[in-house]
N, C-alpha and C positions, 0 to 999 in steps of 0.2 A: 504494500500500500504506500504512495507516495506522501508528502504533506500535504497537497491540496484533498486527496480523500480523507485523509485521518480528519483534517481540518472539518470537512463536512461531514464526518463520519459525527465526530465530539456534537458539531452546531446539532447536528438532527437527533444527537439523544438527549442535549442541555437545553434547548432553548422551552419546553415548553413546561419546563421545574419554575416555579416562580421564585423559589428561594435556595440558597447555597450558604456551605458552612465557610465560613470563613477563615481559616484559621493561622494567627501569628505566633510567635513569642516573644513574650512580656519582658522585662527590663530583670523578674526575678528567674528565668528559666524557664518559668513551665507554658504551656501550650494552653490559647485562650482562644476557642471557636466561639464565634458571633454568626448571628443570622443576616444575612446579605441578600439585596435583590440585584441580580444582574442586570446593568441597563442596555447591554447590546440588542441590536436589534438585528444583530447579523454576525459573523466571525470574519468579516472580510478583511480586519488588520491585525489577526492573530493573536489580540488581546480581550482579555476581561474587563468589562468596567464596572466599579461601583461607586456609589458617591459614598463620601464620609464625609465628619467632622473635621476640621485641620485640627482642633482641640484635644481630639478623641483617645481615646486608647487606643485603636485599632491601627492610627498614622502614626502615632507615636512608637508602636511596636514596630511598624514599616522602617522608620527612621532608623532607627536601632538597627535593626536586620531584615534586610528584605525579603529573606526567604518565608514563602506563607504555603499553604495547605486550600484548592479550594475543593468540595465535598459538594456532591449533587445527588440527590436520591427521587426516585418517583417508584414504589414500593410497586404500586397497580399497573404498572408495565414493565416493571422485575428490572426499571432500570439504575443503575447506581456508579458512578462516577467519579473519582480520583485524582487530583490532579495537583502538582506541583509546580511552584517556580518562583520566581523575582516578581516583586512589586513594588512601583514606584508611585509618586505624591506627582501627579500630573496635574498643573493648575490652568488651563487653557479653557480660553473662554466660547470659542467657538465649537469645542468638542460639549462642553457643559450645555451650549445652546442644543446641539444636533442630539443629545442625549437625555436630553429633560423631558418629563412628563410628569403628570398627575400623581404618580407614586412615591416619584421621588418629592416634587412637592412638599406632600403630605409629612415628609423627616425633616 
């Protein structure tokens, strides 16, 4: 399978989970999963997004170490999802435009 199937392989079993575990670690070591909504509306730049706090725990633990954990589950289609890598504090205002809705809103 090359990258662009794996890519749409991940998008077609993640996109239709509304929530994902999030997970960093904290400044004392241990492993702290939050519940996260992914705002992509596609896979077409090979990233996840989510909004946060710049205040947060969650950017803070970013800061410190980028390495995070994210977790997808949809039990009633036996689908369940694994994923690791780098994550960065992206402050861009036009990506925030193209990715904003009602959901996120509402945080």
């Amino acid at each position: 399978m090359n990258e662009n199937e794996a890519r749409d392989k991940l998008w077609k079993m993640i996109k239709g989970i509304k929530f994902a575990m999030f997970t960093t670690r904290h400044g004392n070591g241990h492993l702290h999963a939050r519940p996260m909504t992914t705002q992509n509306k596609e896979l077409g730049d090979d990233s996840l997004w989510f909004f946060m706090s710049r205040n947060g725990d969650p950017v803070g633990d970013v800061r410190a170490d980028p390495t995070v954990g994210v977790v997808y589950a949809d039990p009633g289609s036996d689908t369940y999802v694994s994923l690791s890598g780098n994550a960065a504090e992206v402050d861009d205002l036009a990506k925030k435009r193209e990715l904003w809705n009602k959901i996120a809103e509402a945080w």
